[in-house]
C-alpha positions in Angstrom: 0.0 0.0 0.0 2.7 2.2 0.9 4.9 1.6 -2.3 1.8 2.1 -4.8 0.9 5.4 -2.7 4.2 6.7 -2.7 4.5 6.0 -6.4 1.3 8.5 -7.6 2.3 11.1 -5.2 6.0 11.1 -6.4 4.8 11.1 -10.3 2.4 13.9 -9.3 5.3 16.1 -7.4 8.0 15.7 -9.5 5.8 15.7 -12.7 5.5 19.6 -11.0 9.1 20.0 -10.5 9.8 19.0 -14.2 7.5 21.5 -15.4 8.8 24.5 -13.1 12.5 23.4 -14.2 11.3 23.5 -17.5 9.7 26.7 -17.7 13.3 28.5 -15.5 13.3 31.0 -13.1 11.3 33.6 -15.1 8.5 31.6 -16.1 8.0 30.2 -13.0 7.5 32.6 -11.2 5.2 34.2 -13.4 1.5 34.3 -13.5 -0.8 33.8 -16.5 -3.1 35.8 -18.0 -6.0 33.2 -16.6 -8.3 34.4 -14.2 -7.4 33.4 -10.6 -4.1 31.8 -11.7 -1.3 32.1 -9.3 2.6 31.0 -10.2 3.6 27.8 -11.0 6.9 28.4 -8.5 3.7 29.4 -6.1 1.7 26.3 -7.0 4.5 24.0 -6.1 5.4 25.7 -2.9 1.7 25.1 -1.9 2.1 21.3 -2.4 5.0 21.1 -0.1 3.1 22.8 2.6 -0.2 20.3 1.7 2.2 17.6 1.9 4.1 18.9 5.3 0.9 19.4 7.0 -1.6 16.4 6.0 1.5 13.7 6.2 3.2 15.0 8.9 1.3 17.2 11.0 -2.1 15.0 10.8 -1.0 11.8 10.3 2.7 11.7 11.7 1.8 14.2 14.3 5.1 15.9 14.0 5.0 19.7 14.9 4.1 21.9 11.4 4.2 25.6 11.6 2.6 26.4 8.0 2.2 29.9 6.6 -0.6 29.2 3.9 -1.2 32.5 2.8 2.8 32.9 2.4 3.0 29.7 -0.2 0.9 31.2 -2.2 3.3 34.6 -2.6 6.2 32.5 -3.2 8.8 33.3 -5.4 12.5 32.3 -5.8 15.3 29.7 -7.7 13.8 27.2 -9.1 16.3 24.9 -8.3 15.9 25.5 -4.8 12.2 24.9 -4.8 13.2 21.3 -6.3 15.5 20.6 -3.8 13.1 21.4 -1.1 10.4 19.2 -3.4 12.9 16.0 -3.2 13.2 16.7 0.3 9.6 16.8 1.2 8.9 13.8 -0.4 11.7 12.1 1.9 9.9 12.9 4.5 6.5 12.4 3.2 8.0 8.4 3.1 9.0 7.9 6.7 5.6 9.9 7.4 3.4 7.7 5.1 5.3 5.0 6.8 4.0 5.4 10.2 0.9 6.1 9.2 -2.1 3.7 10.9 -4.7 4.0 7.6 -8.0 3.4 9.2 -7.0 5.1 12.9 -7.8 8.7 13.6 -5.7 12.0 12.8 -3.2 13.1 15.4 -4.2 16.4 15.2 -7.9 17.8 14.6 -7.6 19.6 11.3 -7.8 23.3 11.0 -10.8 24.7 9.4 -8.6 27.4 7.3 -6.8 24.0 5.8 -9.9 24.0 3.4 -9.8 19.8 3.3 -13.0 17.6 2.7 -15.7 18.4 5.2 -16.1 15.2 7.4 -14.4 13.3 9.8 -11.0 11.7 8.3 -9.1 8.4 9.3 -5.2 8.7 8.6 -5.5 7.1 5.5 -8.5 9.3 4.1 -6.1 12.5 4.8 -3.5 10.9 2.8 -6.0 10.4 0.2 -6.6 13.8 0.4 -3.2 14.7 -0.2 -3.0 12.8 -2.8 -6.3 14.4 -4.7 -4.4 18.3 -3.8 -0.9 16.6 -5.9 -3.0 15.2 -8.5 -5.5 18.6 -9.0 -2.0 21.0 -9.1 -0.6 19.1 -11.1 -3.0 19.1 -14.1 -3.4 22.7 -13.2 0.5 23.3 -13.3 0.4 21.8 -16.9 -2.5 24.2 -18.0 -0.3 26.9 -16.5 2.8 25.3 -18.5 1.3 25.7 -21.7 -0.5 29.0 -21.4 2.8 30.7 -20.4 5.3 29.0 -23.4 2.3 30.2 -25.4 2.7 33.8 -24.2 6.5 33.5 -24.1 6.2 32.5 -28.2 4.0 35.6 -28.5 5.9 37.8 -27.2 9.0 36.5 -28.7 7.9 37.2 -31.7 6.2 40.5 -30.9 9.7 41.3 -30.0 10.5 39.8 -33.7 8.9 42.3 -34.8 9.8 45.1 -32.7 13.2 44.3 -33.8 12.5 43.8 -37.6 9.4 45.6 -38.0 9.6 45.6 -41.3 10.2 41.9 -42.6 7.2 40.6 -44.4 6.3 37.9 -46.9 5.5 38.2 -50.7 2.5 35.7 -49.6 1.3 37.8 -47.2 1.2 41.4 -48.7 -0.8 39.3 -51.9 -3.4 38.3 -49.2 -4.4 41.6 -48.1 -7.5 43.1 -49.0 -6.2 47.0 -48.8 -6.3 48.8 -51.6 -2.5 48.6 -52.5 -2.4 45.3 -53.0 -6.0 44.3 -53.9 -6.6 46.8 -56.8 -3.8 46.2 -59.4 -4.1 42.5 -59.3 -1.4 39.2 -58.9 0.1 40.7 -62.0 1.8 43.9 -60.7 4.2 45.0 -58.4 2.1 48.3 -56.0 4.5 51.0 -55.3 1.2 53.4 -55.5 -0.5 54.4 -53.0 0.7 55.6 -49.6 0.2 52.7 -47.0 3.5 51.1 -45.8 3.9 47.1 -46.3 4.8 46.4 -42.6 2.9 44.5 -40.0 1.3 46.4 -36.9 3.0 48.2 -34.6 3.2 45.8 -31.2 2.1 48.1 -28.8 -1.3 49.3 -31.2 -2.1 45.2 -32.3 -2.1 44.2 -28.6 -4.0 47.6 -27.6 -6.6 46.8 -30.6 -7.2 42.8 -29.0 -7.7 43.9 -25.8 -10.2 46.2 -26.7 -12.3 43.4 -28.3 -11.1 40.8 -25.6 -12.9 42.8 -23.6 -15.7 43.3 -25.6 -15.7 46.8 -25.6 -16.8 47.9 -28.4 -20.2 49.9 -27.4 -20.8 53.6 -26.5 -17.6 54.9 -25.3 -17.2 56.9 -22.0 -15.0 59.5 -23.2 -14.6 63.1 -22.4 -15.1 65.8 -25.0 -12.1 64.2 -27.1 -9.8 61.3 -26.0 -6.8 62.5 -27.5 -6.6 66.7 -27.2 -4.8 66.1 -24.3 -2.3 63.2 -25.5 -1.7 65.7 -29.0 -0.7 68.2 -26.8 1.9 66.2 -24.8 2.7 64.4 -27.9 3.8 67.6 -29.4 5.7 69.3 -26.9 7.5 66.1 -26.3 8.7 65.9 -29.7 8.6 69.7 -31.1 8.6 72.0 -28.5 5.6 73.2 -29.4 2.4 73.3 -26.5 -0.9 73.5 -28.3 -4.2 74.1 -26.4 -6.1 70.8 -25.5 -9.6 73.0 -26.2 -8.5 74.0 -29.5 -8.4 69.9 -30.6 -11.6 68.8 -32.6 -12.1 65.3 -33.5 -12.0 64.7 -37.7 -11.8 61.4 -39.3 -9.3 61.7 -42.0 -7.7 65.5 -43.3 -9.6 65.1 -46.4 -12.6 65.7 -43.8 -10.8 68.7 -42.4 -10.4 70.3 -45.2 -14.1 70.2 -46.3 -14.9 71.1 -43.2 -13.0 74.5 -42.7 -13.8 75.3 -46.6 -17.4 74.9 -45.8 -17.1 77.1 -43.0 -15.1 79.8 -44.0 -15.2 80.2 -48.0 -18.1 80.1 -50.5 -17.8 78.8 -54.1 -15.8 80.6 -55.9 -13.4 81.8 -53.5 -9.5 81.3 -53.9 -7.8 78.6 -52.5 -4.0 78.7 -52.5 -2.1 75.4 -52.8 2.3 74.6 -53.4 1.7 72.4 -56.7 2.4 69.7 -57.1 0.1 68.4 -54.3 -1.6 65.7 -52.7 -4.6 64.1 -55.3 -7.7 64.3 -52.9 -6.9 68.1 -52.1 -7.4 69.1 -55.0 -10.0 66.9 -56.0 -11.8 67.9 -52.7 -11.3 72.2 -54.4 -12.7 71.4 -57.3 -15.6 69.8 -56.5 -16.4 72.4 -54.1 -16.3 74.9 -56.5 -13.5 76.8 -54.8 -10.8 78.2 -57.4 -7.5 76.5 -57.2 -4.6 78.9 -56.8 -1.4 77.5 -57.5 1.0 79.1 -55.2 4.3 77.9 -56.3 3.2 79.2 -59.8 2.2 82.7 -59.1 2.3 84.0 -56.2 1.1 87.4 -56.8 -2.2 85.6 -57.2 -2.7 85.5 -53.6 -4.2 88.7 -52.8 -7.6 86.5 -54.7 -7.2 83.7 -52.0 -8.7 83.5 -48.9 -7.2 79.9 -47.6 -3.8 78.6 -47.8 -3.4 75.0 -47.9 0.2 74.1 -46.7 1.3 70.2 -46.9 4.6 69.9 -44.8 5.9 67.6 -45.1 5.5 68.2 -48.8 3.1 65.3 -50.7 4.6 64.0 -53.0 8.1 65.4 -53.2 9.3 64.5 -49.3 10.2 68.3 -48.6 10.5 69.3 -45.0 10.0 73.3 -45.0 12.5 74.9 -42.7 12.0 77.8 -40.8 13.1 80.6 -42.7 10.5 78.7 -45.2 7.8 78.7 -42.8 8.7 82.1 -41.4 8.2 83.5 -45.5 4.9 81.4 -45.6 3.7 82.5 -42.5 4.6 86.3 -43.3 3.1 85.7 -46.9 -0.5 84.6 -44.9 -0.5 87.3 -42.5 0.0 89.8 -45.6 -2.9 88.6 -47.2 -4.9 87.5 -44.2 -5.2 84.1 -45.1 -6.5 81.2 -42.9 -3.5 78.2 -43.4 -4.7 74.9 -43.2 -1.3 72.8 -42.6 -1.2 69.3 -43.6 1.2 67.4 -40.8 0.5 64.3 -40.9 4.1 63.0 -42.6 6.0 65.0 -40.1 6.9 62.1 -37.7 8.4 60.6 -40.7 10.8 63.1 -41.3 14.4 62.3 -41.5 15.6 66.7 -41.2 13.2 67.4 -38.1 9.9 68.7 -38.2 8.0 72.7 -37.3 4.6 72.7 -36.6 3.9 75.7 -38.5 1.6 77.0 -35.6 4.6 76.5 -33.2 6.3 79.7 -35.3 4.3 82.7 -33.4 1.2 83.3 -31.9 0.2 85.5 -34.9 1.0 82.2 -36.7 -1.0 80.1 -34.3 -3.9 82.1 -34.4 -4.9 82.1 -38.1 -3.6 78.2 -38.9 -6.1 75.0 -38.4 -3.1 72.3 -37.8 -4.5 68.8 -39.0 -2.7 65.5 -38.2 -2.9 61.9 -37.1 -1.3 58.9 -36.3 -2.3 57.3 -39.1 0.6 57.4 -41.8 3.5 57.1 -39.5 1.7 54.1 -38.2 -0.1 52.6 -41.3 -3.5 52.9 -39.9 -5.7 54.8 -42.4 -8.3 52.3 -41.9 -8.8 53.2 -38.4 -10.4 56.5 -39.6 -9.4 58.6 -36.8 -7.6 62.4 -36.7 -7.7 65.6 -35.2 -7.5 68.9 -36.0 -6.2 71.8 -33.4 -8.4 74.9 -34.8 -6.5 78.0 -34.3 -9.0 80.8 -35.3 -11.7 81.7 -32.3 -14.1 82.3 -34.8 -14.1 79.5 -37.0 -13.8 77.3 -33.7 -17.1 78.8 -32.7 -18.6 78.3 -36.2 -17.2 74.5 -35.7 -18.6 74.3 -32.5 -22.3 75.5 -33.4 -22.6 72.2 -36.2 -24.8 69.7 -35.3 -22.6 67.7 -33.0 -23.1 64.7 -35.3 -23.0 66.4 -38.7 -19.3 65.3 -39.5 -19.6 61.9 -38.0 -16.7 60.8 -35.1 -14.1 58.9 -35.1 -14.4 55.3 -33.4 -13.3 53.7 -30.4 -10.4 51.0 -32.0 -8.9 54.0 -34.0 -8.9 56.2 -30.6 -7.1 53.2 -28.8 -4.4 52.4 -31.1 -3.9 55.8 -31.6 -3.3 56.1 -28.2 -1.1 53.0 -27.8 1.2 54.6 -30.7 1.5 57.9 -29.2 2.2 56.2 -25.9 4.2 52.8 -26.0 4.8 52.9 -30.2 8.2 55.2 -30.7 10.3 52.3 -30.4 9.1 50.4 -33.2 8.8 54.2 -35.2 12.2 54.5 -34.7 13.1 51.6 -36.5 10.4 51.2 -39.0 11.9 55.3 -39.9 15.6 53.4 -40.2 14.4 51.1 -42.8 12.6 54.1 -44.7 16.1 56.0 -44.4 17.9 53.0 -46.1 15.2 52.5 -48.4 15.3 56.0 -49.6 19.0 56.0 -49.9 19.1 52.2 -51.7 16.5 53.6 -54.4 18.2 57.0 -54.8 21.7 54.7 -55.5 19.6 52.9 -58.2 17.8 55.4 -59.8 20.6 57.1 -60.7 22.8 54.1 -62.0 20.1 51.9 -63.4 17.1 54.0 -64.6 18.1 56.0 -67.7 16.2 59.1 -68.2 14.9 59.4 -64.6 15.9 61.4 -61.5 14.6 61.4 -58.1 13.8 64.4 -55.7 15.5 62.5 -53.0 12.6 63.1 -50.0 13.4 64.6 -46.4 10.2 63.3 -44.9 8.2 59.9 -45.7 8.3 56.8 -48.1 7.4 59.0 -51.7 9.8 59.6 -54.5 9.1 61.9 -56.7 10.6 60.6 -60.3 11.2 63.2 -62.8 11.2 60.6 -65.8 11.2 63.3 -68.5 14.6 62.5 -70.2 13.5 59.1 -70.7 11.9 59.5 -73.6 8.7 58.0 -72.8 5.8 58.1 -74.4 2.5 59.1 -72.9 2.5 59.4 -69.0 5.8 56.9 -67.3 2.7 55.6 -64.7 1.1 54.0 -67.6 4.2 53.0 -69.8 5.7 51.8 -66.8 2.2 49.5 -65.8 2.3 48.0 -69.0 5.8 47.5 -70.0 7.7 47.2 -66.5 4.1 45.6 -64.3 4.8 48.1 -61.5 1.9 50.5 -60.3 2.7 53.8 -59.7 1.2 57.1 -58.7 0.4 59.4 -62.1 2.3 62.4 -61.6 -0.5 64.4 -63.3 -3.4 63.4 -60.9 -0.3 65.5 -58.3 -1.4 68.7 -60.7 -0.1 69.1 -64.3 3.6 70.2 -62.6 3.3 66.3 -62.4 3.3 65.8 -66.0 6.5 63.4 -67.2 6.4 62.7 -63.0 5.7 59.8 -61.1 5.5 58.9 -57.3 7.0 55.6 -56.3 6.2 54.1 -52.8 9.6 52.5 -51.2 8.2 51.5 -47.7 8.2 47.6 -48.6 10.9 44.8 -47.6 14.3 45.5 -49.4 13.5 42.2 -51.8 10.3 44.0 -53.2 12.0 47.3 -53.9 14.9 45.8 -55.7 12.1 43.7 -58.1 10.5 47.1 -58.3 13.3 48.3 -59.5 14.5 45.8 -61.6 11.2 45.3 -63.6 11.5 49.4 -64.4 14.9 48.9 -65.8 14.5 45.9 -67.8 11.3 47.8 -69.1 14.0 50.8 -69.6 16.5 48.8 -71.2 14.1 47.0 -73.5 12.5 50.4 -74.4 16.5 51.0 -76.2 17.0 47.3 -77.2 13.4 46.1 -78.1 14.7 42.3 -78.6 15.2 41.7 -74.9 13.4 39.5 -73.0 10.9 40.7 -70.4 11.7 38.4 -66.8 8.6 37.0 -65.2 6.7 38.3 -62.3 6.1 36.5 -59.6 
């Protein structure tokens, strides 16, 4: 009887040990993310006090001074705790052996012990230990696995933290964005301005807790969730200490600019804009029947404007205006009393620095609606969420007197991963803005040797070249000629205004393999364009 007992209770305590030895000092002594898990270092020490108190106090009768709330705070070497686990069951043997099975304990059980309910022989209690072994173990296995679970996770979390850049050709074809959806298995997208990596740590893990806690109904918000973390956010980084009140909720700048055009301009009215510019701008003037004034053009055209629409850093040549810049801009509005909406949204992607053109003066501030998010230097345009900080008392007020729901809001998974970027994401920025850097510089190397004809603005902010592909004799527009002769999709430098004409914007924030295929499938197309026999490689 002794033998077979001893037997279970040894496979049941060392089974323990082996899994506490296997998961180290770390992961034993941490807990899970299961609700009312404790440690499996903790779970073990536990059994030694169940075994040191039913076998020897009870049924020995040897003096036990047991601390039980104390075992289950335990934390230490695990090699220790295995020691004192070999130990225990040495002494569990000489108790087990002087045990009388059907006679009564030799000690009346305490009632904080939390054992079965009735009267108990000797043998019973040991029974009992036994059950306590067998129950922690199975629950020291559950804890096993859910912890080398969460240690995979966040090993590759970390992966990615490290390498946040490093994807698959498999799984970019997979995705149902835009970039890759649209053109189809037969091009190579280096269009449209997403980046190609995987999401940010902090924002992914911020996004599945939201939903593990299934909280996606009404939000308990004040006014705005994130006036207060801009505000931080951008005297931490620039210096510069907007007013929390001044932040309204937008869903995307396209919005803003709609918005503040409605509000402060009737058709007809002049709108300045530094051509070539961002598409939806100036699709978003023209449909509102407000006059496009092209300010790098002609200048002395301004006097006819009544809004200055400043993109900085520039879309789509990269440029990062510098302060004497800003300070000509921002002495060009004042002259002509203009309102500046300015376009920030690239600057945490600049490689020079970055001004928040409100950050210049409070003359500056005053008469400048600054619109940003976190969505391009994060990838999260999906996530429809943005602010604006609204300068101008009176077009605040104006702003403020709209139906509160007129312009939509933005939603509560945007507002949390913006939040998790702004707050735990600038590691993984930092390195994602390294890879852009060597991208930029990689492409700039190969342009110039490889494609004939073409020269890049080399950018100081973002993931856009601007390719000037005038000298190489193309015909028609290089977006198209380079869609069907080279199968790479690229952004038409007209839809950028017709200073994009012989232009082209090429996306470079992808893995370095992609880039160099892009590359290489729009100087093949180049080279074949000269020597019309050569063969076209395949796409893959």
């Amino acid at each position: 009887m002794q033998t077979g007992y001893m037997y279970f209770v040894e496979r049941a305590v060392r089974g323990m040990s082996g899994i506490v030895s296997t998961l180290g000092d770390e992961g034993a002594n941490r807990r899970p993310d299961l609700p009312g898990a404790n440690t499996p270092f903790a779970v073990l020490t536990h059994c030694l006090g169940v075994m040191s108190y039913w076998g020897g106090h009870l049924v020995a009768g040897r003096p036990v001074e047991r601390d039980r709330l104390a075992e289950f705070h335990a934390a230490g070497p695990v090699a220790e705790l295995c020691d004192r686990a070999e130990e225990a069951l040495i002494q569990l043997r000489a108790d087990v052996a002087v045990a009388r099975w059907d006679e009564p304990l030799r000690h009346d059980p305490d009632p904080a012990a939390l054992g079965p309910d009735r009267t108990m022989t000797q043998g019973e209690a040991l029974l009992h230990l036994y059950e306590e072994m067998a129950q922690h173990h199975g629950q020291m296995e559950v804890l096993r696995d859910t912890l080398q679970e969460a240690a995979v996770q966040e090993a590759a979390a970390q992966e990615a933290e490290a390498e946040p850049t490093q994807v698959t050709m498999e799984w970019l074809r997979a995705k149902r964005g835009v970039k890759w959806h649209r053109p189809g298995p037969e091009l190579l997208p280096a269009w449209v301005a997403d980046m190609d990596f995987p999401v940010a740590p902090p924002v992914r893990d911020a996004i599945h807790a939201t939903i593990a806690r299934g909280d996606l109904g009404y939000p308990d918000w004040p006014r705005y969730p994130l006036a207060v973390p801009f505000a931080e956010r951008m005297s931490r980084r620039y210096g510069w200490k907007p007013d929390p009140d001044r932040v309204r909720p937008i869903t995307d700048l396209i919005q803003a600019l709609q918005i503040v055009l409605t509000l402060t301009t009737a058709p007809g009215d002049g709108v300045a804009v530094f051509t070539p510019s961002y598409p939806p701008f100036l699709a978003t003037i023209e449909s509102m029947n407000r006059r496009l004034i092209r300010a790098g053009a002609a200048t002395a055209e301004l006097s006819e404007a009544k809004v200055l629409l400043l993109v900085n850093p520039h879309n789509p040549t990269g440029h990062v205006y510098s302060r004497a810049e800003l300070d000509g801009i921002a002495d060009l509005a004042e002259r002509h009393d203009l309102l500046v909406i300015s376009d920030e949204i690239h600057a945490e992607l600049s490689y020079t620095g970055h001004i928040p053109f409100a950050s210049l003066n409070p003359r500056t501030a005053a008469r400048t609606v600054t619109v940003t998010s976190a969505t391009k230097a994060f990838n999260l345009a999906g996530l429809r969420t943005a602010l604006a900080h609204v300068g101008p008392d009176d077009l605040r007020a104006r702003w403020d007197a709209q139906p509160p729901d007129l312009y939509g809001a933005v939603n509560v998974l945007g507002v949390e991963a913006t939040l998790a970027a702004w707050e735990h994401g600038d590691d993984w920025l930092r390195g994602v803005n390294d890879h852009l850097r060597a991208q930029r510089d990689h492409l700039a190397l190969r342009v110039h040797a490889e494609l004939s004809g073409v020269t890049m603005h080399v950018p100081e902010a973002g993931y856009l070249a601007w390719l000037d592909c005038a000298g190489a004799g193309l015909p028609g527009q290089p977006a198209d000629w380079f869609r069907r002769h080279a199968g790479v999709e690229l952004s038409a430098g007209l839809d950028f205004g017709p200073e994009g004409d012989h232009h082209a914007r090429l996306n470079f924030a992808t893995t370095r393999e992609i880039l160099d295929r892009i590359v290489d499938a729009m100087a093949a197309a180049l080279r074949r364009s000269v020597h019309p026999d050569a063969r076209q490689p395949a796409l893959q």
